[in-house]
Structures are given as C-alpha cells and as structure tokens.
C-alpha positions in Angstrom: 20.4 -17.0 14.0 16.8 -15.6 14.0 15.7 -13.5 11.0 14.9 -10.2 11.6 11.3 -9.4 11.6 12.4 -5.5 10.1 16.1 -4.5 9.3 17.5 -1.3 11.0 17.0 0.9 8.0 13.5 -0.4 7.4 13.0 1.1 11.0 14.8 4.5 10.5 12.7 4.9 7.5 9.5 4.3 9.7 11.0 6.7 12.4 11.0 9.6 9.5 7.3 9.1 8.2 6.3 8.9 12.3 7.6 11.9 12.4 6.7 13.7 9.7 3.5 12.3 10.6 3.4 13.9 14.4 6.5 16.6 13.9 7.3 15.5 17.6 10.2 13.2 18.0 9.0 11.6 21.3 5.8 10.5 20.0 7.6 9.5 16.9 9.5 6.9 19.0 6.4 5.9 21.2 4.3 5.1 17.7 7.4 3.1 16.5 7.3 1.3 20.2 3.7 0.5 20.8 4.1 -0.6 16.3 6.5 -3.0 17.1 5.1 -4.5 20.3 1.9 -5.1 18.0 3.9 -6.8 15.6 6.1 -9.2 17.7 2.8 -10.4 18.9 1.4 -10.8 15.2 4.4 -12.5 13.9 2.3 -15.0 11.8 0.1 -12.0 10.1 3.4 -10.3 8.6 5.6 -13.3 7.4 6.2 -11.5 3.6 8.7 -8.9 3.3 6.7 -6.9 0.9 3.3 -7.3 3.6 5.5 -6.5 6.6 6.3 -2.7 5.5 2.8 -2.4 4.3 1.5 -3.4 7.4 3.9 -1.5 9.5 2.8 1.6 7.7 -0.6 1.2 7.5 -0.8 0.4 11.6 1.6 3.6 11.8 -1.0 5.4 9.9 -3.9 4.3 12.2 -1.9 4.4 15.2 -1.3 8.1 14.6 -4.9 9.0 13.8 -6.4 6.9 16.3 -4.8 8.4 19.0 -4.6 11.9 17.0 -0.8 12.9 18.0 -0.8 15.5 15.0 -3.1 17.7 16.8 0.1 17.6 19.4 1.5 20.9 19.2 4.5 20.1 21.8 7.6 21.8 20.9 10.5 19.0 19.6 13.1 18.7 22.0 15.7 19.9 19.7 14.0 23.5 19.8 13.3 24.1 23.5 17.1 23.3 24.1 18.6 26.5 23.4 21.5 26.7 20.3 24.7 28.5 20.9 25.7 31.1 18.2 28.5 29.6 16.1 26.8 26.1 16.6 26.3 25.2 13.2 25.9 21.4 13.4 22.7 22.4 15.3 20.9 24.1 13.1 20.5 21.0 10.2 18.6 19.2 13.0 16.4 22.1 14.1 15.5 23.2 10.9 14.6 19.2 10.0 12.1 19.6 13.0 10.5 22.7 12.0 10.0 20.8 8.4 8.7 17.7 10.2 6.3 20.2 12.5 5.1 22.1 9.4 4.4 18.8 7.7 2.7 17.6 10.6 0.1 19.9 10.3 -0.5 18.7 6.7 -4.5 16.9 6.5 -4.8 13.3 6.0 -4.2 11.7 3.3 -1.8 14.6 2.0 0.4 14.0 4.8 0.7 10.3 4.6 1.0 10.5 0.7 3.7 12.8 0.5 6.0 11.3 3.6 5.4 7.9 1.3 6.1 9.4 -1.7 9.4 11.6 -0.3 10.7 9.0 1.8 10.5 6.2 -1.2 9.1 3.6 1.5 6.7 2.2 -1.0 6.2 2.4 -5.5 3.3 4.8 -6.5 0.7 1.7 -6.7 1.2 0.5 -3.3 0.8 4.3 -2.3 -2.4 4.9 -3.9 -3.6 1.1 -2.8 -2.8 1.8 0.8 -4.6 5.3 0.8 -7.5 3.8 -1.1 -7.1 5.7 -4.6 -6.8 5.8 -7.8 -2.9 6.8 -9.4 -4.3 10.0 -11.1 -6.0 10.8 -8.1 -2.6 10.1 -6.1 -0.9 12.9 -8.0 -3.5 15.5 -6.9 -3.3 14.5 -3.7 0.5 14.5 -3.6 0.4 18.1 -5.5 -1.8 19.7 -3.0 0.0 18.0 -0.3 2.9 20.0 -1.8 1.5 23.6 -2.4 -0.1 23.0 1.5 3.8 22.5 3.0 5.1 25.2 0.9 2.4 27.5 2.5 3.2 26.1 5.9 6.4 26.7 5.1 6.2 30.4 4.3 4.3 31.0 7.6 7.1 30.2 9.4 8.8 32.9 11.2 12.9 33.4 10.1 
C-alpha cells in the first residue's frame, strides 16, 4: 500500500486556514486543488513529514497572495442560499462563514499568523520562521491580528 503523501485531517486542517485565508469556500477548495496538484508533481521536494505541512502552508500562503483571492468579496455559498426560520443546524455553518469572511479581510501576515496560531497547524517557532520573524515580534503580530478581527467583527451587521 502506498503512503499517503498528506492524511485526511492534515487536509481539513489546510481547508480551514484556505479559508480563513479567502473567507470563500470555493476558492478554498480550488487553492487546496491546484496545492496538491503542485505537490504530486514535487513528490521528491516534500518527503519529511514535518517539511510536507510546511511546505503545503507556505505554497497555500503564496498561492493565495499571488493570485490575491482575499480581495474576493463573493458571497459563500452557505449565505446566498436562503435559511428557513427554525433551521438551527444552519446557522453554526453560516455564522462560521461570516467569521472566515471577516478574517479574510484581515492584512498579511496577521491573517496567516493567527489562522496558524488558532488552527494549531504548526509550534510558535515554525510560525514566526515561516512568516520570517522574530517570537516577540510574533506575539504583536498575533495581538493585532486579534483586536483587527474583533473590529471586523463588530462591523458586522446582527
């Protein structure tokens, strides 16, 4: 039996920071895509476990600023479908989509630092290594990163 290249949770983890990333669950899945098509065909670049997630995230990371899907504004799908009153298992979905959109809208490298850092994909270190900074520095970041979501947060209409 082949080994896997990523398990099945290591990919849901990476379809949460895509879309926190681009707050859009299509492009989400289209990142994930194209990711993985780049990494079937770079099998030899990615052979340690610990090097595979890093470079999964880090090409998620480019991937998404290269081809600038948080400046998407498109509406998730779960909130142009309408919601029938009384349809409460709804409303946990659409209220994780308005999180992911608000969190889209978060700058770089807050954005990528705090998905990391919520969605416990990588230790502090290999946070601040992949953005490039310093652990102090790291903890700014991931504070304003914070009082930025809260304020997107606010703006949100009830």
């Amino acid at each position: 039996m082949p080994t896997r290249l990523f398990t099945s949770t290591t990919l849901a983890e990476m379809y949460r920071f895509v879309l926190l990333l681009t707050g859009d669950g299509r492009v989400a899945e289209q990142v994930i895509a194209e990711t993985l098509h780049e990494a079937e065909a770079k099998l030899g670049e990615i052979r340690q476990e610990t090097s595979r997630k890093a470079w999964l995230i880090q090409r998620i990371r480019q991937r998404c600023q290269r081809e600038n899907v948080a400046n998407d504004q498109s509406v998730p799908r779960l909130l142009r479908t309408p919601v029938e009153v009384g349809a409460s298992r709804e409303i946990l979905p659409i209220e994780a989509f308005i999180v992911a959109q608000r969190f889209s809208t978060l700058p770089e490298p807050e954005r990528s630092a705090l998905a990391l850092f919520y969605l416990d994909l990588l230790e502090v270190e290999e946070i601040g290594r992949l953005l490039k900074t310093s652990t102090e520095d790291l903890a700014v970041t991931l504070a304003d990163a914070r009082v930025l979501l809260r304020e997107a947060m606010e703006a949100t209409p009830a």
